[in-house]
DRENZA-782699 format. One line per 3 residues: for each residue y, z, x of N, C-alpha, C, CB. Coordinates in steps of 0.001 Angstrom, whole numbers. Each point is the difference from the previous one (the first is absolute). Glycine has a CB too. Layout:
! DRENZA-782699
Y/Z/X/Y/Z/X/Y/Z/X/Y/Z/X  ...
This chain:
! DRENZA-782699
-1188/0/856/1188/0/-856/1244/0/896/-1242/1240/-1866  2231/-2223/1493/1242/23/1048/586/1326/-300/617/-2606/106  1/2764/1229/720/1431/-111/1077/466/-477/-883/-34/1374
1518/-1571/-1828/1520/59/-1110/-250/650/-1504/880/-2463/1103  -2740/1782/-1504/-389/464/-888/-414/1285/-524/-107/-1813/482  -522/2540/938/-186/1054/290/1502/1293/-178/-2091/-1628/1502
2658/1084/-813/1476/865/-37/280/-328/-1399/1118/-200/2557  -1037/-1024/-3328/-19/236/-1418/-253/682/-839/-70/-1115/460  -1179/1816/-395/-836/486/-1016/187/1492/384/-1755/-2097/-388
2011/2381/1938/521/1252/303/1174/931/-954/-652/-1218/2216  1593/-360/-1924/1313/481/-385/-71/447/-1518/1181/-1592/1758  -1936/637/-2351/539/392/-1330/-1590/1137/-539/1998/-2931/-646
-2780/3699/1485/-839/1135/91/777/880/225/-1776/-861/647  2930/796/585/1036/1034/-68/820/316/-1213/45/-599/2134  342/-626/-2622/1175/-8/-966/-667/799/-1287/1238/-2493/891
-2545/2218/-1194/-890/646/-1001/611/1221/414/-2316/-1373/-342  1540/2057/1699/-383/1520/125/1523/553/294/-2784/-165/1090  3936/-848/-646/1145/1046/-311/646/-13/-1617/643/-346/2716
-845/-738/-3454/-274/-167/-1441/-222/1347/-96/-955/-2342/-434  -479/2459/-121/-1150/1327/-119/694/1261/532/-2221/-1497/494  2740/1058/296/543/1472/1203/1274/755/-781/-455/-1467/2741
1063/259/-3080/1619/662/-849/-560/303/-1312/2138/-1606/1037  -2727/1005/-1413/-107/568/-1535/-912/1062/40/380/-2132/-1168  -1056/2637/2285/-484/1183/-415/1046/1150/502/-2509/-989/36
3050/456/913/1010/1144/201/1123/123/-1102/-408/-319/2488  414/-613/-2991/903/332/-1493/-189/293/-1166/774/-1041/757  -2757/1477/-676/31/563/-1216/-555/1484/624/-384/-2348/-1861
168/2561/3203/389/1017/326/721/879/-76/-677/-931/529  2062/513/-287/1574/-77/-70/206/936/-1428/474/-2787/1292  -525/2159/-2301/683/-643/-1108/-999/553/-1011/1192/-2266/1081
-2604/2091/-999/-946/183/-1170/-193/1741/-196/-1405/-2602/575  1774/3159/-1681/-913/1094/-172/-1617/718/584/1529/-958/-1647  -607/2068/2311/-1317/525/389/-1000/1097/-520/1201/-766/1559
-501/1522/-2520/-689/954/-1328/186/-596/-1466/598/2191/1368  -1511/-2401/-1933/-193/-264/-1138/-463/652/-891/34/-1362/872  -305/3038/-978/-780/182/-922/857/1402/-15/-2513/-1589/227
2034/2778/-280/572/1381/224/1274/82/1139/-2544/871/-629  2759/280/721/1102/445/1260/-1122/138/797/2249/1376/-892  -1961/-1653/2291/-1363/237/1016/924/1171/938/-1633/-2960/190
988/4394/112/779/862/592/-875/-172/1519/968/1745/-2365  -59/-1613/3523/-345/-307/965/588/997/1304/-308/-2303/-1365  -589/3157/2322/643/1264/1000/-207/-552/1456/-711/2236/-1621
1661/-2678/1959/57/-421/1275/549/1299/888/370/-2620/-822  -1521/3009/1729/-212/961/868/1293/-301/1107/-2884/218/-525  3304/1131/900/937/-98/1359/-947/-831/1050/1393/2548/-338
-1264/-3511/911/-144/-105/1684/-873/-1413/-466/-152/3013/1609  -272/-3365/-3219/-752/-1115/-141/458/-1534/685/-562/1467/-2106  -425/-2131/2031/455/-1062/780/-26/-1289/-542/-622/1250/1636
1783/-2480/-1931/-256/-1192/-1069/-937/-308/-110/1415/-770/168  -2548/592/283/-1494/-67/-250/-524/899/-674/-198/-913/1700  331/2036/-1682/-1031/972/-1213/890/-197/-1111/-1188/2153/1408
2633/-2134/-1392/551/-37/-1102/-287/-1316/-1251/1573/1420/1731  -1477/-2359/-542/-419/-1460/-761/-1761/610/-768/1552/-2363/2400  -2184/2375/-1686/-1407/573/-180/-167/862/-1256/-214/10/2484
1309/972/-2303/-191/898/-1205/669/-839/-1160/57/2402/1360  956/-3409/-1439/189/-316/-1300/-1121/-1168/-644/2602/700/589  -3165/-1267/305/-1199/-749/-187/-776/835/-451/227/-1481/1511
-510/2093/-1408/-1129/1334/-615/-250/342/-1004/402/802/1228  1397/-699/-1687/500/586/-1518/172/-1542/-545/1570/2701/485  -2196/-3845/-536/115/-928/-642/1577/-438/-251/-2336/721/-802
3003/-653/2007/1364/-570/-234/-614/-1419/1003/2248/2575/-346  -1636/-3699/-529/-185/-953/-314/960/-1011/1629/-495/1017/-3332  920/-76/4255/750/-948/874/-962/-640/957/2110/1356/-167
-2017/-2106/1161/68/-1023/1098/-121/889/1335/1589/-1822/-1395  -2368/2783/1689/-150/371/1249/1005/-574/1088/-2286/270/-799  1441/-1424/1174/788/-914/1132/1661/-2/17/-2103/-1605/-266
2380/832/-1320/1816/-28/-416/276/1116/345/341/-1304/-1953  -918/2468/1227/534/1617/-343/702/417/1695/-2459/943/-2275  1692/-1229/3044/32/425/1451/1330/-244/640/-2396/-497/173
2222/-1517/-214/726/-725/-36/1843/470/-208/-2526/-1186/-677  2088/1402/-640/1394/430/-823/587/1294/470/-851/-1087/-2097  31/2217/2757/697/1301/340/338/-286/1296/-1165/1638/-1431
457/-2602/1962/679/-471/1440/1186/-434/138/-1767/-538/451  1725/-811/-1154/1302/-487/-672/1723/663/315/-2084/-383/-1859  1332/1531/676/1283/790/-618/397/1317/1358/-983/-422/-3244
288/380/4422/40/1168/478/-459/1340/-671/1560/-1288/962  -3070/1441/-2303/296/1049/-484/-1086/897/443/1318/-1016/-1778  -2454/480/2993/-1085/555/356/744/1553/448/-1585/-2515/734
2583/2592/-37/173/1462/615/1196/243/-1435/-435/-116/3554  754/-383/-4426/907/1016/-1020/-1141/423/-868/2536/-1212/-142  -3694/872/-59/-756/301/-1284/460/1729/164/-2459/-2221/-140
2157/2743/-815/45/1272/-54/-1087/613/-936/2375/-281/590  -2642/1451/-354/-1551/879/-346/619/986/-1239/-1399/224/2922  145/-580/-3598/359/649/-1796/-1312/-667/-611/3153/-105/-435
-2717/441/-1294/-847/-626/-958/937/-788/-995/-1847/1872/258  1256/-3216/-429/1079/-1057/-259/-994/-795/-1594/1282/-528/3420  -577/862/-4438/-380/-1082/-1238/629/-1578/358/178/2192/-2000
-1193/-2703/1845/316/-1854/-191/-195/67/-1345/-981/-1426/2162  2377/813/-3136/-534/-280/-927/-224/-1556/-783/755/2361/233  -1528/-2807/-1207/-229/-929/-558/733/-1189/427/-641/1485/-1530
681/-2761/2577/555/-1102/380/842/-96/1198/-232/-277/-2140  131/1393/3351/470/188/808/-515/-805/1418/527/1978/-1561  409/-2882/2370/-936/-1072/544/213/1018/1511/406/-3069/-1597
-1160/2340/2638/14/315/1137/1555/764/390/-1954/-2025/326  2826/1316/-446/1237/419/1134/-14/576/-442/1214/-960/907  -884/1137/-2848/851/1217/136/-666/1349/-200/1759/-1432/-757
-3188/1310/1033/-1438/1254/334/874/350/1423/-3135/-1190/-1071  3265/234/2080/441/602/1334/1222/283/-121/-1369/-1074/1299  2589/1118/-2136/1215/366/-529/-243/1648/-133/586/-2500/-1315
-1509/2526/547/253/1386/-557/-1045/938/867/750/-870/-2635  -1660/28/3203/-409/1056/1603/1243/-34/510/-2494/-631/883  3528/136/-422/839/-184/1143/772/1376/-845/112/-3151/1196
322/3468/-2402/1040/372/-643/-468/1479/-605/889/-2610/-429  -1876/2776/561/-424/1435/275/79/673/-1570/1058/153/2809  -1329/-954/-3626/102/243/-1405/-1404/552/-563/1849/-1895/-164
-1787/3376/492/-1442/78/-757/-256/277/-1038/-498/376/1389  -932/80/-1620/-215/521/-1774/692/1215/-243/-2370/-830/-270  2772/1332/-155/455/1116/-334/-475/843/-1504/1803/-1156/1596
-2507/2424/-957/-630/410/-974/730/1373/-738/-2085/-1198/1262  1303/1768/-1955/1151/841/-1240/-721/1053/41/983/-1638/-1826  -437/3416/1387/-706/806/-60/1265/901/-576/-2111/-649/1818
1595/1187/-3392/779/512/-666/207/1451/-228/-371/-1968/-623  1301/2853/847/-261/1457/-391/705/513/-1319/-231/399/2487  113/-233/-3570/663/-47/-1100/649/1820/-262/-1798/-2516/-943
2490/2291/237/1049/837/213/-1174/1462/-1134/3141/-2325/401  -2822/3010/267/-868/1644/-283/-970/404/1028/-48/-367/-2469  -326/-696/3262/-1803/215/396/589/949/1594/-1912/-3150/-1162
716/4075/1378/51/847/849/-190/-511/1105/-476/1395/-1298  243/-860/2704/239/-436/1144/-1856/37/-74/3001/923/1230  -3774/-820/-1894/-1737/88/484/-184/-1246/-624/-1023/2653/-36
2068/-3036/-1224/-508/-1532/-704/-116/-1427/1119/1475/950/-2443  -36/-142/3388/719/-1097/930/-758/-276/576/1794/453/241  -2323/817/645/-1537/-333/522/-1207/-476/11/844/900/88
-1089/-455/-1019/-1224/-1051/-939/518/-1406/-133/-806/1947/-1648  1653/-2501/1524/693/-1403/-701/-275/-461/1849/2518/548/-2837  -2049/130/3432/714/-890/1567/-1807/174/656/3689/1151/745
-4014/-75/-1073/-1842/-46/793/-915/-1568/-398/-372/3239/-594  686/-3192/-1308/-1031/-1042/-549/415/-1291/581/-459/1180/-2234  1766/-1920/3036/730/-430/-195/-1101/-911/1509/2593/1676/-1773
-2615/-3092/1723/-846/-373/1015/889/-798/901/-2127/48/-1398  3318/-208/827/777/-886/730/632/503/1445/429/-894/-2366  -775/2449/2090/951/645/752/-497/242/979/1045/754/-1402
-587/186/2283/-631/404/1440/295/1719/40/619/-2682/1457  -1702/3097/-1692/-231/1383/-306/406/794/1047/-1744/-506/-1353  2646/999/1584/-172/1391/1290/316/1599/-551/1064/-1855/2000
-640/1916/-3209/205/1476/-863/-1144/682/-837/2256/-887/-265  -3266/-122/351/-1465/654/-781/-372/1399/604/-1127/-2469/-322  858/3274/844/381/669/695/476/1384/680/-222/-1793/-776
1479/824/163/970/720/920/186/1253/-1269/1469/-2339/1846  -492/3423/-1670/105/1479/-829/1654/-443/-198/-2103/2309/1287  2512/-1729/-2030/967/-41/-586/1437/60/941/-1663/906/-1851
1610/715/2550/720/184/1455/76/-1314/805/-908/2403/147  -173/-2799/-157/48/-1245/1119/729/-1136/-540/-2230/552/971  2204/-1192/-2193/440/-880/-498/1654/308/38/-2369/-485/-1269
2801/1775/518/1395/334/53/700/-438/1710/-631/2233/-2114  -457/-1933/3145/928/278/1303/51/-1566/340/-795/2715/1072  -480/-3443/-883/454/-1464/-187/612/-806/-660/-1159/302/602
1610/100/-1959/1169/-876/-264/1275/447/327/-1203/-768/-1609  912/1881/2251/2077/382/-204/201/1060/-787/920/-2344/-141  -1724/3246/-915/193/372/-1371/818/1353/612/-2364/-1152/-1698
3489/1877/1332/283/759/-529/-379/1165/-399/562/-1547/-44  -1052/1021/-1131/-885/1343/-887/-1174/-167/563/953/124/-2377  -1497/989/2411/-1455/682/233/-1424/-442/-1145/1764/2233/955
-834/-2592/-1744/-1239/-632/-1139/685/-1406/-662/-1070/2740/-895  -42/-3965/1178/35/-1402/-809/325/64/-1170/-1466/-765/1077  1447/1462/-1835/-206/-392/-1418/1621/-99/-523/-2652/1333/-382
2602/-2500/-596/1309/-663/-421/892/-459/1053/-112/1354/-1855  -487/-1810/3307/520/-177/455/474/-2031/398/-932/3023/211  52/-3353/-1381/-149/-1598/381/871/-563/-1592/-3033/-95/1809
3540/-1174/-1262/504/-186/-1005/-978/-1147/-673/2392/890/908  -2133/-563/-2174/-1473/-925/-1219/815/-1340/224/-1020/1925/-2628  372/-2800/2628/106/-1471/-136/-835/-1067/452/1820/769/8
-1899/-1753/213/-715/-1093/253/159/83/1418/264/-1364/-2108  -1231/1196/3695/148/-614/844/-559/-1615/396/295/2447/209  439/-2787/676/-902/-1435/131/-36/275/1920/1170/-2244/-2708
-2494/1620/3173/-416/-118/1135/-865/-806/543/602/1615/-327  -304/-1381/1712/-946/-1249/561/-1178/585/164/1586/-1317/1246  -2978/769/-848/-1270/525/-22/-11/740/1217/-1086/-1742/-1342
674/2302/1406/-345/985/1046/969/870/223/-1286/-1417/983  2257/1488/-1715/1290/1210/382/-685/1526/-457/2449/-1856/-709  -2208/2944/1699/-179/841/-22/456/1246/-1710/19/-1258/2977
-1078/1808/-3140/584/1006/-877/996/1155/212/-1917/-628/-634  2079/936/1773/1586/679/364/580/-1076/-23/-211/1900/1466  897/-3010/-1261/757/-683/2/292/-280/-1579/-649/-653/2442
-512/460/-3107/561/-456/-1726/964/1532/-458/-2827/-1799/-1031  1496/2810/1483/982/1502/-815/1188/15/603/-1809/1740/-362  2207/-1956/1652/1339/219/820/901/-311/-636/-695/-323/1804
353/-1458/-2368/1123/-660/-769/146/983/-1396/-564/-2736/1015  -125/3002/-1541/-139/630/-1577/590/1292/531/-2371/-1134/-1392  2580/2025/2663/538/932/284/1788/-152/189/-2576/527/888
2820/-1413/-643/975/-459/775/662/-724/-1386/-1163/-232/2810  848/-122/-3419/73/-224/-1259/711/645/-749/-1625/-632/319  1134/1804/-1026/27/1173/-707/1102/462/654/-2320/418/-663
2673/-173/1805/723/142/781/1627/2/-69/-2091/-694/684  1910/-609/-900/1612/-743/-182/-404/-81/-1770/782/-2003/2875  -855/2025/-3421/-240/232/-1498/745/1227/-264/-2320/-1073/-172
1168/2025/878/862/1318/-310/1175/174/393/-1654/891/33  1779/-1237/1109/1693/306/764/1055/-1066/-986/-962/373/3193  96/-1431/-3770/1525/-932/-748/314/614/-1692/-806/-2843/1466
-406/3757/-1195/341/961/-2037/677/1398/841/-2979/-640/-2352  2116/1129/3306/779/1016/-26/2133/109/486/-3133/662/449  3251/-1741/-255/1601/-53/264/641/-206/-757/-132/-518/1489
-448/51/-2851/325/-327/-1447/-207/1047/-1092/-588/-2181/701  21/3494/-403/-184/1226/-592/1123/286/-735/-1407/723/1629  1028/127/-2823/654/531/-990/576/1430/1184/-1707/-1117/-2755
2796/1525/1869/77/943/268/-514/1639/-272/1240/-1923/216  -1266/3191/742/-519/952/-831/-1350/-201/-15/1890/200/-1258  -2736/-127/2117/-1508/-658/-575/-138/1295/497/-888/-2854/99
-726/3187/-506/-681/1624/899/-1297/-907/1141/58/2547/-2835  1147/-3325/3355/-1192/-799/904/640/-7/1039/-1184/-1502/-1390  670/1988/2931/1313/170/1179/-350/-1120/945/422/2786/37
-1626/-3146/140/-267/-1273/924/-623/-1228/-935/-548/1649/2237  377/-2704/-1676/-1023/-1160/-592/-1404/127/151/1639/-1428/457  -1994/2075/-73/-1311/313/-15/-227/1121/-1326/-162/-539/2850
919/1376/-3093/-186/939/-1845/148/-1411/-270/1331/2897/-703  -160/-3665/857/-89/-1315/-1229/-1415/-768/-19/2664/-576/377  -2990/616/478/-1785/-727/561/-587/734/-1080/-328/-229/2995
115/1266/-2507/-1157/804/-998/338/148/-1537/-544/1461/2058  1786/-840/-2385/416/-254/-1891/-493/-1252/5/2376/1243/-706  -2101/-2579/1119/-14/-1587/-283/-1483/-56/-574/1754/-1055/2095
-2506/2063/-1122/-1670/-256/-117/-359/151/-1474/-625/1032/2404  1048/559/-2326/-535/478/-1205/446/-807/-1320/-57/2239/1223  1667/-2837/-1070/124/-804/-1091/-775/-1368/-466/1914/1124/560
-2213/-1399/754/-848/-1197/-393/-1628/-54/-580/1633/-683/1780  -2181/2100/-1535/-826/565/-687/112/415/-1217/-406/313/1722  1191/-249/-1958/452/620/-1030/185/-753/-1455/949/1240/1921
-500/-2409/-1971/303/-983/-778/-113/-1588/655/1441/1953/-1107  -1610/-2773/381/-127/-1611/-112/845/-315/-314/-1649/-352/-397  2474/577/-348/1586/-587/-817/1052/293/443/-707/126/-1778
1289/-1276/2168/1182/172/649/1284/447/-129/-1126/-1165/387  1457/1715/-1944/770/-185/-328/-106/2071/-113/193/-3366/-931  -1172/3731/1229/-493/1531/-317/59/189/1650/-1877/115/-2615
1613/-721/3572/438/648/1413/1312/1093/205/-950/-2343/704  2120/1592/-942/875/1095/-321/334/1236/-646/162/-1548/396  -1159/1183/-1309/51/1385/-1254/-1186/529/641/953/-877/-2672
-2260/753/3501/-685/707/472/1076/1297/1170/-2172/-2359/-572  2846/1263/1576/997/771/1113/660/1025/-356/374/-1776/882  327/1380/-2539/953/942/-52/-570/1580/-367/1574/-2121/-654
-2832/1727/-136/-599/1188/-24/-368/882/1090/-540/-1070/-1640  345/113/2884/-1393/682/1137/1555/438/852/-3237/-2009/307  4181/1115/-419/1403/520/751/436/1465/-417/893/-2494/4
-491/2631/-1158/807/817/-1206/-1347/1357/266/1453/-2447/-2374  -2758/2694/2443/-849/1137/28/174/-22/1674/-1859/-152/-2458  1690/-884/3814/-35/991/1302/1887/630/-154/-2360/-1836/2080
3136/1169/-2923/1793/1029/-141/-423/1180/-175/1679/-1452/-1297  -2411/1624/83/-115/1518/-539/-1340/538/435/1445/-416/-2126  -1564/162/3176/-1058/876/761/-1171/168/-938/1756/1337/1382
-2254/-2625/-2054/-1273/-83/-1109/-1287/-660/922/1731/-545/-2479  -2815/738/2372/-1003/-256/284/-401/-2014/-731/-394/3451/171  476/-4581/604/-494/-1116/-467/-1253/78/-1083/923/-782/2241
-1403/1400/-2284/-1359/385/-649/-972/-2036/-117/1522/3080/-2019  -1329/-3303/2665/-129/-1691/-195/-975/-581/597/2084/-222/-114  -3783/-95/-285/-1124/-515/-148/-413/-445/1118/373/-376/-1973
775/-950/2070/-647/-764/1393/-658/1031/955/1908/-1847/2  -1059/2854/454/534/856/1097/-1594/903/88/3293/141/-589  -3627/-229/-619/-1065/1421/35/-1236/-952/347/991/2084/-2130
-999/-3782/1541/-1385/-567/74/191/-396/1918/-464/-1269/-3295  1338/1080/3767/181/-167/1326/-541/631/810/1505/-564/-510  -1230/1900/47/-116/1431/342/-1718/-169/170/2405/1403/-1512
-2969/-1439/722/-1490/357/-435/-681/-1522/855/411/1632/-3027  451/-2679/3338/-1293/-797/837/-1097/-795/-404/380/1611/1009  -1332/-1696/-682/-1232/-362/-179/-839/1008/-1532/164/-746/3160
354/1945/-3255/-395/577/-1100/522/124/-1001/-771/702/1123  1785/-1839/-1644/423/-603/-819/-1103/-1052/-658/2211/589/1195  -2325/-109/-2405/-1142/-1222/-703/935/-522/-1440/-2902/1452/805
4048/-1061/-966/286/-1116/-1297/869/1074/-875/-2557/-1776/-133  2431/3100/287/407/710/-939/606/1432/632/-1748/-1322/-1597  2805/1738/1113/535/1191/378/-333/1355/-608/1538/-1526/497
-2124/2219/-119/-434/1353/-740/1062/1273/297/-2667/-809/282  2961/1593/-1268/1105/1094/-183/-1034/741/1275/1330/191/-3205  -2201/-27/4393/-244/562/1079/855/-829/1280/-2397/877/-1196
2343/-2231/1063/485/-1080/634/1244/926/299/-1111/-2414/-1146  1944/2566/176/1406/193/-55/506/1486/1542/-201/-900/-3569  -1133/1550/2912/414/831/996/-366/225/985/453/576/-1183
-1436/-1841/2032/-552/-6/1316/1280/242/1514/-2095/-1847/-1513  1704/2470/2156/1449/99/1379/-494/-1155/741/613/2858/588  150/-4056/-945/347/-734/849/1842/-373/574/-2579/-637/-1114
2608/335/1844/1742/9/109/588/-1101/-513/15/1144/1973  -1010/-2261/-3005/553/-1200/-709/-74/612/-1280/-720/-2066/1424  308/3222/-2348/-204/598/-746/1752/473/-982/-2679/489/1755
2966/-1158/-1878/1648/423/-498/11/875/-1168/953/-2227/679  -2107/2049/-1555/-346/1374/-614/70/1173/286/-954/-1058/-497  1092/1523/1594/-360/1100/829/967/440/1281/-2302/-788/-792
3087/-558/1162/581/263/1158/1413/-317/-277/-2019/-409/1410  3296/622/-1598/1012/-538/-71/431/-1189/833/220/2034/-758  811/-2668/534/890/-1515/479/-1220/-840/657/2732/1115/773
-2558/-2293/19/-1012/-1226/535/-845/100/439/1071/-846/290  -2219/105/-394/-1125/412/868/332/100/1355/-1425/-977/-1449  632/1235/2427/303/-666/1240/334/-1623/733/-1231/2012/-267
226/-3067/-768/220/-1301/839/-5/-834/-1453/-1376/363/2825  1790/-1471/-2814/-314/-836/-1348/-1734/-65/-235/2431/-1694/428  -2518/996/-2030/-1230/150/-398/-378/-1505/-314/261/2542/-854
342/-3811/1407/-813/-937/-391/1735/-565/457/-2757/516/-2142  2573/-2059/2597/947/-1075/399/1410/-472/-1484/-2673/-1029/1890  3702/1769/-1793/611/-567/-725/1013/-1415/-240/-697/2200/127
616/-2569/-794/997/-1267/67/1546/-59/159/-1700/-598/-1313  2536/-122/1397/1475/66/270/368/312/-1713/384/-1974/2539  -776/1609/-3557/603/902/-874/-553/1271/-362/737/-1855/-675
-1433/2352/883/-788/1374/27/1199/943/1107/-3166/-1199/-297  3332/561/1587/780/427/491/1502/-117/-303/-1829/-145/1173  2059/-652/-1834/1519/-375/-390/353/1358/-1352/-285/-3423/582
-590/3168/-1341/-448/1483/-872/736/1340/259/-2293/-914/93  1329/1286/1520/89/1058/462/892/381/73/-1267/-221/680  2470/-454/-503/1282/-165/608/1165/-261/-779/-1234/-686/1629
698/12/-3027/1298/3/-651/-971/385/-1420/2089/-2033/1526  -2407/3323/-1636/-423/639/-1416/1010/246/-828/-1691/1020/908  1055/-1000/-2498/764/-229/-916/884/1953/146/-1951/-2601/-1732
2661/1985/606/1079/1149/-34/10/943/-1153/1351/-1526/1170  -2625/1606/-2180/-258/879/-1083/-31/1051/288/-911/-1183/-916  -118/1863/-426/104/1390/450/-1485/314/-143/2546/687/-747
-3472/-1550/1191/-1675/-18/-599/-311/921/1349/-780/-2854/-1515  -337/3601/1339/-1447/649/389/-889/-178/240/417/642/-633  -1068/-1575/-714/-1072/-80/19/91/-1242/-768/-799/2346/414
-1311/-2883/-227/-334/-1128/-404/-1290/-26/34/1827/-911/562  -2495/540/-1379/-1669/-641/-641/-108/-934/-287/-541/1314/-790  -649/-1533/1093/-233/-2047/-140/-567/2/-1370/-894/-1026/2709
1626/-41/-3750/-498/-323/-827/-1160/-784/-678/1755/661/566  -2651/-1007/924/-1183/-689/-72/0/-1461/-28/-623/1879/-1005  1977/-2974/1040/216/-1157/321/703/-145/1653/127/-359/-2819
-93/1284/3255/815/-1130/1328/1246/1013/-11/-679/-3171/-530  1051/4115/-521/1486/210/-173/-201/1662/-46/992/-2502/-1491  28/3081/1314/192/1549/-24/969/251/-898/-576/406/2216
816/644/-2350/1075/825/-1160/990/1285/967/-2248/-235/-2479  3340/-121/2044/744/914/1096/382/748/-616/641/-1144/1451  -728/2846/-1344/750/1140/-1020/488/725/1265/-1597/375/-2521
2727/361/1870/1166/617/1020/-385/1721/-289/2384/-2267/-283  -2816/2900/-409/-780/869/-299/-1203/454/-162/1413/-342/-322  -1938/1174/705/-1547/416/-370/-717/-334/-1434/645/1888/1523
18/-1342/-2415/-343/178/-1215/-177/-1637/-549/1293/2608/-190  -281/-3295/447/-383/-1789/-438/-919/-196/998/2288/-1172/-872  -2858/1464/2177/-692/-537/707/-1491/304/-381/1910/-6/1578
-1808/1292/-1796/-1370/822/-1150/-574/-928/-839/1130/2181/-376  94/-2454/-523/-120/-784/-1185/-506/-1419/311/1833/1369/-1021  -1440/-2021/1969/-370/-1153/212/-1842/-161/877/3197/-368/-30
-3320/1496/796/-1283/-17/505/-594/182/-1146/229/742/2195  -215/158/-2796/-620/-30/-1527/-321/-1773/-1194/1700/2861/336  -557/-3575/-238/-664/-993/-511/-233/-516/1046/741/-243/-1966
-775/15/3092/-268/-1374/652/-1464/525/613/2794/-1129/681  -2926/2239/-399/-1768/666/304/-547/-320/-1096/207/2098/1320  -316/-1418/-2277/-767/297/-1349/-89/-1442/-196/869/2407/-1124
-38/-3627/1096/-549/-1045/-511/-376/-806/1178/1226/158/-2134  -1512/483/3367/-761/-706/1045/-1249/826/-344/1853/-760/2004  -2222/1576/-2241/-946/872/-389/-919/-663/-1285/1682/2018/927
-994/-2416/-1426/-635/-596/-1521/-84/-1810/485/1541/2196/-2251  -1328/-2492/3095/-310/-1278/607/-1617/-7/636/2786/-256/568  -2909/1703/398/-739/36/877/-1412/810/-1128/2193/-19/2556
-2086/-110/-3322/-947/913/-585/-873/-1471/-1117/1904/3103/113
């Protein structure tokens, strides 16, 4: 065969395979590489574009090895990738998979503490929690206070309730720190906004009243009228006589119900028994629980019993307060029977 002919058939064998060559690099490029679910993906510190490529091949992401390589070369992004856990979601092509390695955008996960729950719930919630990286399982209470910084001698009410979001593997002192640090500036931005005249001398009494109010009631509109009562009895040197405080008190031997022995167990959360605040709060209050604390109403109430919906009855005297435990028992009584 002449060799003009030869170089002929070459040329246009090349022209095929660089043909072939661009269009696969352009549907490399260009074509979707997840098609079905979000594919979540943890690229280890120190990994190398080869396992990484490797690992998304694995997880059935749909790219071009060779291109994929290609393309982080390209862009300079082999030494920016950065180490995390990264969702691809539904139609995301090659680059911009190495976009968001380069851009350090990870999953970010959630872990909620809702406003009442004690510092053993927190625990339990942050232990079950798999995302995290455990180092407080453990640890005793003392210890936890001195590693974050704490102040007080005892955790409790010391985190503020809300939603966190985090990256995987972040430490559980680090989530509570924030929820400490939190609460923190919460309290310090109500307590500079205080009513006047309160029987509360630091933010920390405001910590602990906040608790009990938020135990105390669900309705928001009764937070204040809870304060002014729990304010108006530590004025006149009255005993809180107030539930939360005593089931706190009792712990683990709390099963559901308060017994007239309950009342008079010596514990120092026992307000039945002991005059003005417990020692530490009794469960995480919220910024209006605390806002409450701080700007209680201005009546002349005492007292209050729950009417068995969500709500209470406020009497400024004994004798209406009598009267009102009287219907609102007796017909919880005739409910329960």
């Amino acid at each position: 065969m002449p060799f003009n002919k030869i170089a002929g058939y070459a040329l246009i064998g090349l022209s095929y395979l660089g043909g072939w060559l661009w269009m696969d690099y352009e549907s490399a490029t260009h074509n979707p590489t997840v098609f079905e679910n979000t594919v979540t993906i943890e690229i280890e510190k120190g990994e190398s574009l080869k396992q990484i490529t490797d690992k998304l091949v694995s997880q059935n992401v749909k790219i071009k090895p060779f291109w994929f390589k290609l393309l982080a070369k390209q862009n300079n992004a082999t030494s920016k990738i950065k180490s995390g856990e990264y969702e691809l979601p539904k139609g995301l092509t090659s680059p911009e998979i190495i976009a968001l390695f380069v851009s350090g955008k990870v999953k970010q996960h959630a872990i909620t503490f809702p406003e009442g729950w004690n510092f053993k719930a927190i625990r339990q919630t942050l232990d079950a929690n798999t995302d995290i990286e455990h180092t407080l399982k453990t640890v005793s209470f003392d210890a936890i206070v001195t590693q974050l910084g704490i102040s007080q001698n005892h955790p409790e009410g010391l985190f503020f309730p809300d939603t966190y979001f985090f990256e995987k593997h972040t430490t559980d002192a680090a989530i509570l720190k924030r929820a400490y640090d939190k609460m923190q500036l919460v309290l310090a931005e109500e307590w500079q906004h205080k009513a006047e005249n309160l029987p509360l001398t630091t933010p920390y009494h405001a910590l602990i009243l906040a608790s009990i109010i938020e135990k105390e009631t669900a309705a928001p509109a009764e937070r204040p009228k809870i304060a002014g009562v729990f304010s108006r009895r530590l004025q006149q040197d009255m005993m809180l006589q107030t539930d939360p405080t005593v089931i706190y008190g009792m712990g683990d031997d709390y099963h559901g119900n308060i017994k007239a022995a309950d009342l008079m167990l010596f514990t120092p959360y026992n307000t039945y028994t002991f005059k003005g605040l417990p020692p530490t709060p009794i469960a995480m209050p919220g910024r209006e629980a605390i806002h409450a604390a701080l700007h209680p109403d201005v009546s002349n109430t005492l007292f209050f019993v729950a009417k068995g919906d969500g709500t209470h009855v406020f009497s400024a005297n004994l004798e209406a307060h009598n009267a009102a435990v009287e219907t609102y028992q007796r017909h919880k009584n005739e409910e329960n029977r």
